[in-house]
Structure formats: structure tokens, C-alpha cells
N, C-alpha and C positions, 0 to 999 in steps of 0.2 A: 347374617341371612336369616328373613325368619321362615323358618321351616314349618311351622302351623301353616302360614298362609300358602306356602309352596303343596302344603299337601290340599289344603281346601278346596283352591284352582283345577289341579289334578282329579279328586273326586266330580267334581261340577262340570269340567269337561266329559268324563268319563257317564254320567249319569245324561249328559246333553246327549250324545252319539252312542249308546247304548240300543241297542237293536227294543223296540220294545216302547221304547220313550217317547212321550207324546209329542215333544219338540222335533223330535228325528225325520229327516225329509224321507216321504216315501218313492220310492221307485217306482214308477208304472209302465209295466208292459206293454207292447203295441197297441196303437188302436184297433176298432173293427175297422175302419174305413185304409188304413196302413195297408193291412193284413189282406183285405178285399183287392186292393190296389196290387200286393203282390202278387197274389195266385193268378188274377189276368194278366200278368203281367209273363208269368210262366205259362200260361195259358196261350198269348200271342206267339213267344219264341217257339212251343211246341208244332202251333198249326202253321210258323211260320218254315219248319224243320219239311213236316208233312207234303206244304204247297211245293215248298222246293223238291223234294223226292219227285211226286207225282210231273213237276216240270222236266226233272231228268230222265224218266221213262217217257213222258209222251214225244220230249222234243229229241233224246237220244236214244234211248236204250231200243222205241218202236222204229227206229230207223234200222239199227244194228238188225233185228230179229228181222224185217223185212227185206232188208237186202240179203240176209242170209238165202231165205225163202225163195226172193227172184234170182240168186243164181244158181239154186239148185234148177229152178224149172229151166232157167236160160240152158242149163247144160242139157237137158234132156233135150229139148228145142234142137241142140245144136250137136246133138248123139244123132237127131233122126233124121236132120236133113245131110249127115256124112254117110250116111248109110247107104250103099248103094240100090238104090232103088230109082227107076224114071219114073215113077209117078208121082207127081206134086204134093207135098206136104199138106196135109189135113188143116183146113183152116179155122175151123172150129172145135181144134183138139183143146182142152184144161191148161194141157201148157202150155199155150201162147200159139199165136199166129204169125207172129215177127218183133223185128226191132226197130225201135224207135233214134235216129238220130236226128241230134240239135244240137249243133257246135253254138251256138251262140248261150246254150242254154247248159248244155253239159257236155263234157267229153267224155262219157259212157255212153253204154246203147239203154235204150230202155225196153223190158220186153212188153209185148202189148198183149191182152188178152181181152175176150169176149165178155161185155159185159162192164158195168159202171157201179156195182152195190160195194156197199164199204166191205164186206168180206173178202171182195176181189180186188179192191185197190191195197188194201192193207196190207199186202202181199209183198208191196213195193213195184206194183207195176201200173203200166196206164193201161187202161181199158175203153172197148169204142162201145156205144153207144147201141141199145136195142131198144132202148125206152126211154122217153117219151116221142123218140123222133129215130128210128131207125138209120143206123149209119151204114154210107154205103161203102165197102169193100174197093181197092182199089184194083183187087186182081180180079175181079168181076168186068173190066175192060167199059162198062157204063158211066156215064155221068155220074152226078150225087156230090155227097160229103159225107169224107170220111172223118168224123168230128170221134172226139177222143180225149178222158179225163183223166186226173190223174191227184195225188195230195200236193199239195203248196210244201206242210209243215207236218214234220211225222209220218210213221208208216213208211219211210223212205224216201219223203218230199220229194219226187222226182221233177216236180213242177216246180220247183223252190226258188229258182231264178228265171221264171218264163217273160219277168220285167223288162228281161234284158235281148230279148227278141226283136228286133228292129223290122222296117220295110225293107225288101231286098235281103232276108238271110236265107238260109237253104235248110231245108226238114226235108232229111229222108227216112224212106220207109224201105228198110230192107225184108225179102221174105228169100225162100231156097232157091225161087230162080231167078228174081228181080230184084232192079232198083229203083223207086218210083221218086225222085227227084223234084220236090214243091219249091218253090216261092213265094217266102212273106211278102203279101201285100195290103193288110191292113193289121191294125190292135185295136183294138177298144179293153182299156184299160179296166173299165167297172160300167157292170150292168145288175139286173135284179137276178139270183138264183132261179127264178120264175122266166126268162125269156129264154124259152125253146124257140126263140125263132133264129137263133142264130145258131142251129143245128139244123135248120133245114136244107133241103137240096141245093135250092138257090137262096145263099147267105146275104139277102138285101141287105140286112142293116150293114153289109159289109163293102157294099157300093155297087156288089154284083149283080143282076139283074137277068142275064139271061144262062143259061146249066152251062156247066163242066165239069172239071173233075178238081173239086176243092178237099184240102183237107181242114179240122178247126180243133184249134188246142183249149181246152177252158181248165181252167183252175179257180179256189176259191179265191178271193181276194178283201181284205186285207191281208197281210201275212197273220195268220195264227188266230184268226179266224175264219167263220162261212158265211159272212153277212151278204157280199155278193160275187160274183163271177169274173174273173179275169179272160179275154179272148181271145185267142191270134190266128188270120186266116190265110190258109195258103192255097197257093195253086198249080198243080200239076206242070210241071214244064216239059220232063220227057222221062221215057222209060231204058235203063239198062238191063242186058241180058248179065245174067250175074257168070263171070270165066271160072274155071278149074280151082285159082289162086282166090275166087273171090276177092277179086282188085275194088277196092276202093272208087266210089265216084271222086272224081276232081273234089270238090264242096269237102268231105272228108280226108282229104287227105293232109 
């Protein structure tokens, strides 16, 4: 064996791989464009964490807090008309004037209250209409339209499946001593947020032409946006005097 050359090889390897040595590959750290690449990169998943939060409070958590909301008022609503008292419940009381049912729509009641601004729907309730087109009251015994809004998505979307409203379904409107028992008979699925005219007394675009006593549901439409209005119109069929038991109309039951 020759041992001189065993050692030469060994130093010349060692002098090749030598930290320091001209020959020696260098190592290079990320690039800038790497480096730029990751931090957006962390930057997406962070605002993508964020988007998502803010989606789980608008589309759940303002549902949770407003149905809270409307069945504290519901109960108060429904402390004042147990109370023995004959005279008619305050219809323009803060909390609420009555309930809203829509089996087609929901198997809760919805409570109504005066007024359409996002303070009062956010609430989780539907509210009638005082602007731009005055709605008309049904226990006012007059003609009109009782037109009435409510959220699609959020805040308690009480509107959230008003799609599902068909011609021929029943909306009633209970108050402490009635039942005012409608009939869908039209939807117009999308129109402009801008047409008040389908809050008017007489709901032409609705095919109706001469007064009655209509009611009109609107919500926005697409879901989970406000780009335009969803609408469905009913009309008065007849009145129950509300019993002791507060018996359910037929439609409800």
C-alpha cells in the first residue's frame, strides 16, 4: 500500500471541502422574490382566517344576538296582551305590534314592528313600512297595503326562505284580538330596490288594479346580497276573532 499517496489524496480532499476554499460550493440563501412569494403567501391565509371570522358573525353569530333580541321583545308583546286589560293593545308600542306567520316560510312567528331602518330590522324582526310609501295597518279595518320588510341573511334572516312562498299559501297576521288570514296570490321574484311602487295601496305591478286590503312581503334578493328586491303579495281573505285558548287558524295548524 502506498501510504504517501493515501495521505496526499486525503489532504487535497480535505483542502477541496474546506470551509473557506475557493473550490467549495457556496450555499445561497433564499431569494428576495422566494421570500416576497412567502410572506403573501402568509399574508393570503391570514386575511383568509379574517374573511372567514367576519363571515361567521355576519351569517351566524348576528342571527344568534338578534333572535336573542326578538324574543325578549316577543315576550314583552306577549306579557301585555295576557294582562288583563279590555283595551286593545298599543299598536305602535317599541315592541312590536304583532306576529308574523308563514308556514311556507318558517314555522316560527315573526314579531313585527314599526318601521324598516336597519336598527329595527337588525333586531331580528320584520318591520312595516312608514317610508317611502306608508303602510297601511290592517286593524285600521281600511283598504291599503300592509307591505312589510324584513333580512334575507343575517340579523336573523327571518326572510331567508321567502323563495319558497308559492301562489295559494296562507300569511297570517296575528295581533291580541285578531287573526287577519291573507292569500298569496302573486311573487315577482326580482325587481329594482328603487320600485316603491310595489308598496303602494293598489300593488299594480301585482295585477291588482282596483283597492283592498293587501299585504307585501319584500326582501333583498340575491341571497347575501342588496342588489335587488324580492316580493310576494297577498290578500285579505277573512278575519278571526282571536278565543280565550287563542286557537290557532285552520292554515296554522
Amino acid at each position: 500500500m502506498n501510504v504517501a499517496a493515501t495521505t496526499d489524496d486525503t489532504e487535497h480532499a480535505e483542502r477541496t471541502h474546506a470551509p473557506g476554499s475557493a473550490s467549495a460550493p457556496r450555499r445561497r440563501g433564499p431569494g428576495r422574490i422566494a421570500m416576497a412569494v412567502s410572506v403573501f403567501g402568509e399574508l393570503l391565509i391570514t386575511a383568509g382566517l379574517v374573511l372567514g371570522l367576519f363571515v361567521v358573525y355576519s351569517l351566524w353569530w348576528t342571527n344568534v344576538v338578534a333572535d336573542r333580541e326578538a324574543g325578549k321583545q316577543a315576550d314583552k308583546v306577549r306579557d301585555t296582551w295576557a294582562q288583563d286589560d279590555s283595551r286593545p293593545a298599543t299598536f305602535d308600542s317599541k315592541n312590536g305590534i304583532g306576529f308574523l306567520h308563514v308556514p311556507a316560510m318558517s314555522k316560527g312567528e315573526i314579531l313585527v314592528e314599526k318601521g324598516t331602518s336597519s336598527k329595527i330590522l337588525n333586531d331580528g324582526v320584520a318591520g312595516y313600512y312608514t317610508d317611502p310609501v306608508k303602510s297601511a295597518l290592517p286593524t285600521s279595518g281600511k283598504n291599503g297595503n300592509f307591505s312589510l320588510a324584513a333580512h334575507r341573511d343575517g340579523h336573523g334572516a327571518k326572510f331567508h326562505k321567502i323563495d319558497k312562498i308559492e301562489k295559494g299559501d296562507p300569511i297570517v297576521f296575528e295581533t291580541k284580538d285578531k287573526w287577519y288570514v291573507y292569500k298569496v296570490y302573486a311573487v315577482l321574484p326580482e325587481t329594482s330596490k328603487y320600485n316603491v311602487k310595489v308598496l303602494g295601496p293598489v300593488p299594480k305591478e301585482s295585477g291588482k288594479n282596483k283597492a283592498g286590503k293587501y299585504i307585501t312581503l319584500t326582501t333583498c334578493t340575491p341571497v347575501y346580497t342588496s342588489r335587488y328586491r324580492y316580493v310576494v303579495w297577498g290578500e285579505l281573505e277573512r278575519v278571526e276573532k282571536v278565543d280565550g285558548e287563542r286557537t290557532l287558524p285552520e292554515e296554522l295548524r
